[in-house]
N, C-alpha and C positions, 0 to 999 in steps of 0.2 A: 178475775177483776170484778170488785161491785164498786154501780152508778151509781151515786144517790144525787137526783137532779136538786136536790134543796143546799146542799151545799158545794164548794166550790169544784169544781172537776179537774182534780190535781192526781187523776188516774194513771199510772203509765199507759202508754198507748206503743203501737206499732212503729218501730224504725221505717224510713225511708231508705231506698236503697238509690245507690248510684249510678248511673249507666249512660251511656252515650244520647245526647236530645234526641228526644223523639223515638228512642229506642225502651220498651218497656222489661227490666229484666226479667228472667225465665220464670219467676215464681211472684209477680208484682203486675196490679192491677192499677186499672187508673181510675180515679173519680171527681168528678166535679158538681157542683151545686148551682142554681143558678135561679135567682128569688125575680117578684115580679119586676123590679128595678133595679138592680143589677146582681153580680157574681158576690155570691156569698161564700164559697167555697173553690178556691181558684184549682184550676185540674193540676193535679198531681199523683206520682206513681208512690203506688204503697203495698208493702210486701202481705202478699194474703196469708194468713195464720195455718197451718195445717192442725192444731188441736187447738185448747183452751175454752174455755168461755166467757162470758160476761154477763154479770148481774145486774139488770134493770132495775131500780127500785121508783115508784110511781110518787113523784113528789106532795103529794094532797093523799091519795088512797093507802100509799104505804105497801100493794100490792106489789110484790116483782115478779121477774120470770127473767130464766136462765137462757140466755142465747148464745151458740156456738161464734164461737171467730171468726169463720168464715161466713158467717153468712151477713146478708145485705145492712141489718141496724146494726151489730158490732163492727163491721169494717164502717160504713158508715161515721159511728162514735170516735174511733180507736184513730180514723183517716183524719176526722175533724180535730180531734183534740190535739195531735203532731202540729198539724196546722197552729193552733192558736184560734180555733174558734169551737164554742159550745154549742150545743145541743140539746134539743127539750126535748121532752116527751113525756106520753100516759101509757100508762099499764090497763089494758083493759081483760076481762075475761068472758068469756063465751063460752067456758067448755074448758077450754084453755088457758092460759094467760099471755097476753100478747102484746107488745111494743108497737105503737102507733105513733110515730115523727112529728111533733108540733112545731118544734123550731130549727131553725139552724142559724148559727147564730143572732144577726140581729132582728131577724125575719118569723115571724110566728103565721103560722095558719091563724084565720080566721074563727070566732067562736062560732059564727052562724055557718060555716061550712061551703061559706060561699066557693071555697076554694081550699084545696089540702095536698099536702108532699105526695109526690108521687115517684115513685122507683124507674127506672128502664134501664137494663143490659143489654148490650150489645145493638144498640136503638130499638129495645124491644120492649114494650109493657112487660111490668111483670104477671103472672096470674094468681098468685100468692101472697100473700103478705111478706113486708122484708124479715121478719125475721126467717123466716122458710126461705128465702131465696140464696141457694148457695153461690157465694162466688167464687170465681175459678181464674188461675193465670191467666191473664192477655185478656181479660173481661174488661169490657169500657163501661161504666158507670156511670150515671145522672142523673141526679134527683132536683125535679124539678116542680113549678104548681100546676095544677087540673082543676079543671072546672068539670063536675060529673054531667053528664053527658052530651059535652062539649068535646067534638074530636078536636086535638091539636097535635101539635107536629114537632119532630126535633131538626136542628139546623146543623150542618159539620162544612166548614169551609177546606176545599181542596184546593192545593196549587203545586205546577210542579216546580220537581227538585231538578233545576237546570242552571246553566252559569248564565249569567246575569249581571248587564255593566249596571251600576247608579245610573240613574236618570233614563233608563228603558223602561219601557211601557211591558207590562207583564200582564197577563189573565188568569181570575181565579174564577173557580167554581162552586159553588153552593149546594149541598144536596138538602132536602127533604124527606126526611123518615117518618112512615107514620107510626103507630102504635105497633104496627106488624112489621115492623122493621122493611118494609116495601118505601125503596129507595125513588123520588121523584127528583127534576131539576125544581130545582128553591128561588123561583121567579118572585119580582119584586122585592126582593130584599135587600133593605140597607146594610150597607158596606164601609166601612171605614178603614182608616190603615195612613197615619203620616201626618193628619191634618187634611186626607183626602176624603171626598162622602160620594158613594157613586151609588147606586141601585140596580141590580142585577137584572138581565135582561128576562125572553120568555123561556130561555136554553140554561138560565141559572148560572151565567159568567158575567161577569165584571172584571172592566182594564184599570188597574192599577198604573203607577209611577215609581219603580224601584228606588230608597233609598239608600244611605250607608247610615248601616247599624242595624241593632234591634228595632221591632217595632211591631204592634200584636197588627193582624188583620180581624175586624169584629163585624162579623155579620147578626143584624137582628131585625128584627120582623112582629109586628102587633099579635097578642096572643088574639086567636079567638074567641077566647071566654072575657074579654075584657078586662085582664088582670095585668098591663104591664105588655113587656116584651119577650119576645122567645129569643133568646141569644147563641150563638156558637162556644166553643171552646175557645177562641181569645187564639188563635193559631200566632206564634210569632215568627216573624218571618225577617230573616237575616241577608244583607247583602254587601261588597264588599267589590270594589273593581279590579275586577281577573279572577275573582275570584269564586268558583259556586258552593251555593251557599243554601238553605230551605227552611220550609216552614212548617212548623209541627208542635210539640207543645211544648210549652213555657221551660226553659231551663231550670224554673223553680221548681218543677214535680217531679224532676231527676236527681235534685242535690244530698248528700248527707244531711244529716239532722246535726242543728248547731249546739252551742252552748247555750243556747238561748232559745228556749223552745216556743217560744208563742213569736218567734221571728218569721221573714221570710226574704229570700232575696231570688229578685229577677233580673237577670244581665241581658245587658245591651255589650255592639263595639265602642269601650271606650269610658260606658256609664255601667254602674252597678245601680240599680233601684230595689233598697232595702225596705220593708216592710214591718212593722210590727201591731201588736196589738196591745191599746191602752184603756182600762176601763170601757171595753167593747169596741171601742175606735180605731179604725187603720190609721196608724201615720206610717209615712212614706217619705223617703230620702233619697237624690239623684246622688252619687258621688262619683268620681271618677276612678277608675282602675287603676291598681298601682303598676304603674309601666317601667323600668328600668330606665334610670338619668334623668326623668322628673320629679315633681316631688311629689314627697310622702301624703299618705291619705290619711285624713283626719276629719272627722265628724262633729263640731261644733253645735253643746246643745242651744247658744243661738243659731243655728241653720233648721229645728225644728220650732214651726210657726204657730202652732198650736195655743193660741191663747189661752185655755182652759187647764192650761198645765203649770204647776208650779215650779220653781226652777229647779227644784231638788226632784220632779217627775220628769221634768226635762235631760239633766245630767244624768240619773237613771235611762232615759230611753236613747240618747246617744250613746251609753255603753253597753248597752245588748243591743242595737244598731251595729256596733263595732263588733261584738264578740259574734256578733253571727256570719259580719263578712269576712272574720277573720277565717270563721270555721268553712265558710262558702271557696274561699280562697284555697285553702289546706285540699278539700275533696278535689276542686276542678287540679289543682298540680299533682295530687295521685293519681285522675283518671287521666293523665299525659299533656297536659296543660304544659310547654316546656318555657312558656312565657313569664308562668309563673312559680317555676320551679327552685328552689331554695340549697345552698348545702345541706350534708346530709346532718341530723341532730338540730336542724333551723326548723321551724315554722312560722307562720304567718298567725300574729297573736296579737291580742286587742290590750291598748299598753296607754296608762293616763298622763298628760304628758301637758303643763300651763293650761287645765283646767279643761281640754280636749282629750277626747281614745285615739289615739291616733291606731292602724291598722300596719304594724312592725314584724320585720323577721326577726324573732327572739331565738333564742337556746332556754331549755328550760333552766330556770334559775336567774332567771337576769332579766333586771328593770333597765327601760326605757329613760334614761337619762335625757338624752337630746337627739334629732335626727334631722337632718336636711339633705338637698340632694350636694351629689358626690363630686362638684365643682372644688378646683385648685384655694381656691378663698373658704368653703366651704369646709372643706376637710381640715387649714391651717383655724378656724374658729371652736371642730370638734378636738381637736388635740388642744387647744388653751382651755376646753371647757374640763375635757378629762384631768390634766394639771389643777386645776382649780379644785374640781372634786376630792383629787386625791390629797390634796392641803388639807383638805377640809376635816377628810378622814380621820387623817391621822390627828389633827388639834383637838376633836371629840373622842379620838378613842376610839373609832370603830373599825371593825376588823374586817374590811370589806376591799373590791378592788374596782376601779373606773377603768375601763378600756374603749378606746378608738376603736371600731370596725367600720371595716365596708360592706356590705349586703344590699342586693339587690341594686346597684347603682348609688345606694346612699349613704350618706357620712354617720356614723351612727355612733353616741355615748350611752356604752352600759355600765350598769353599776351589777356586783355579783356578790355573798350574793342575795337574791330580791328585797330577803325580808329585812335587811339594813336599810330598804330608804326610808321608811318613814322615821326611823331614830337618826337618820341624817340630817333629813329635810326639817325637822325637830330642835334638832342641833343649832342649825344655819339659822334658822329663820325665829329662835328663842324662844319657840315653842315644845311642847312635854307632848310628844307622840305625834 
């Protein structure tokens, strides 16, 4: 694979793999970024390459140099780029030719050097440059800023995994690493989690207030070099009454890779919060889970606020919203999701539907007609709607069929098959396509 940082970074990159939260599968590393004011790289697991390499090419010098997959700038690149976020850098040579990290994405090192990326595995300085630094399964990653010869420190919030009603008071812990990966208690440090802000004692715990749902716990703390904050890995931590539940990393850096790749989605109980990236910009969407007997989920690009978007950026970014939770949906009911599990030959697919994606169990081949939940009134509106359709059909000519289903709790009109709606919808509405 060659980088060339002057044009757009439409590289293949490294699949994400699957596996249980907080569990890193047996060949997948994790990494996160974390700039002076805030997460530029949110921690997620990424399968480490056993060959290949990657070609740097130096965006001004035009110098490159070849870097193995496994090591710290190609995982690094290959981690970012799955994400939906870019990467800068220079090529310099010494001897050598060598990869030095200027940015990630919105975040650049400084030109006077007041401060520059720095690497650490497994909370350990590295001694080598990233391109030299191999990495290896079950390796923890983070690159973060330094000020040279300014010690500073890494933060990793601990809590345990125990049952937990809502509304208990719970304690976590804070550690402090220093560049030797020599573990200290992480005193003073702010703590958040809920709407709650505590500050950690001189032992490196703080009492929290258990909720229900998702919810990150963020510990951060004043760099010493005076660049911003030094932050944790964003731990999110899940509760539920009766029910035990823990906190570990973000569901998003365990999911399959969607249809939508500069997506990203983080769940909560009950909320999905979808992600994506727009002309450098996160937007971000709460929506609700589709639960069986309420209704369907749909992503209205009036529900993204973004005044700098035009409405045809808008309707673009609610449907790679939708095609990413569709595909987010799809992995958790393969990895044993039974909540969200489907007949067999259904999946969960992002389907356009009165100018909204709505998030539907389709069969392949078959458009989204109409859906609502699976109420007596409900179902007698989707059989007059199928009737109507198939009027419709047959007065144009087209050779297609409308059926009633039920799926998931919900009333649902498909049309089969796909590629006749738009010569329908054409039809009806006395328009040519």
């Amino acid at each position: 694979m060659t980088i060339d940082a002057r044009f757009a970074w439409a590289a293949a990159c490294a699949a994400l793999l699957a596996s249980p939260a907080t569990v890193l599968a047996s060949d997948a590393a994790s990494i996160r970024a974390e700039g002076p004011d805030g997460t530029v790289l949110a921690e997620r697991s990424a399968n480490v390459p056993t060959g290949g390499t990657t070609t740097l090419v130096d965006p001004i010098s035009g110098q490159t140099t070849i870097v193995p997959n496994n090591r710290g700038t190609s995982f690094l690149v290959r981690a970012a780029e799955a994400a939906g976020v870019s990467i800068g850098f220079r090529v310099y040579n010494f001897g050598t030719p060598s990869a030095l990290i200027t940015r990630i994405g919105p975040v650049s090192s400084p030109l006077d050097w007041s401060w520059s990326w720095k690497l650490k595995v497994n909370h350990r300085e590295t001694s080598v440059g990233s391109d030299d630094v191999v990495i290896r399964p079950g390796d923890t990653i983070l690159w973060m800023p330094s000020v040279y010869g300014v010690p500073d420190s890494e933060l990793d919030v601990v809590a345990p995994i125990v049952p937990r009603a809502v509304g208990e008071a719970f304690s976590i812990r804070v550690d402090r690493y220093n560049d030797n990966a020599v573990r200290t208690a992480g005193s003073a440090v702010t703590v958040t989690y809920a709407g709650q802000t505590v500050t950690t004692g001189s032992d490196g715990t703080a009492t929290l207030t258990s909720v229900s749902g998702w919810s990150d716990v963020v510990a951060s703390a004043r760099h010493p070099g005076g660049i911003g904050n030094i932050r944790d890995s964003a731990r999110a931590c899940g509760f539920a009454p009766g029910r035990p539940e823990e906190c570990g990393m973000d569901p998003l850096a365990v999911r399959l890779p969607d249809v939508a790749p500069s997506a990203s989605i983080a769940s909560s109980v009950g909320l999905v919060r979808a992600s994506i990236i727009v002309g450098g910009r996160a937007i971000s969407i709460e929506v609700p889970m589709p639960v069986r007997g309420r209704g369907p989920v749909a992503i209205s690009p009036d529900d993204i606020r973004d005044e700098s978007l035009t409405p045809r950026e808008r309707r673009d970014a609610a449907g790679r919203l939708a095609s990413s939770l569709a595909a987010d949906l799809n992995a958790r009911a393969a990895n044993g999701d039974r909540s969200l599990a489907l007949p067999s030959g259904v999946s969960w697919q992002a389907a356009w539907l009165s100018g909204s994606p709505y998030v539907a169990p389709l069969r392949p081949g078959e458009s989204l007609m109409g859906i609502r939940t699976g109420g007596p009134r409900n179902t007698a509106a989707i059989q007059r709607r199928v009737r109507g359709l198939t009027a419709h059909l047959e007065r144009c000519g087209i050779d297609g069929t409308a059926t009633a289903v039920r799926r998931h709790g919900y009333a649902m009109t498909t049309l089969s098959p796909a590629r006749v709606r738009t010569e329908l919808v054409g039809c009806i509405t006395g328009r040519d396509g």
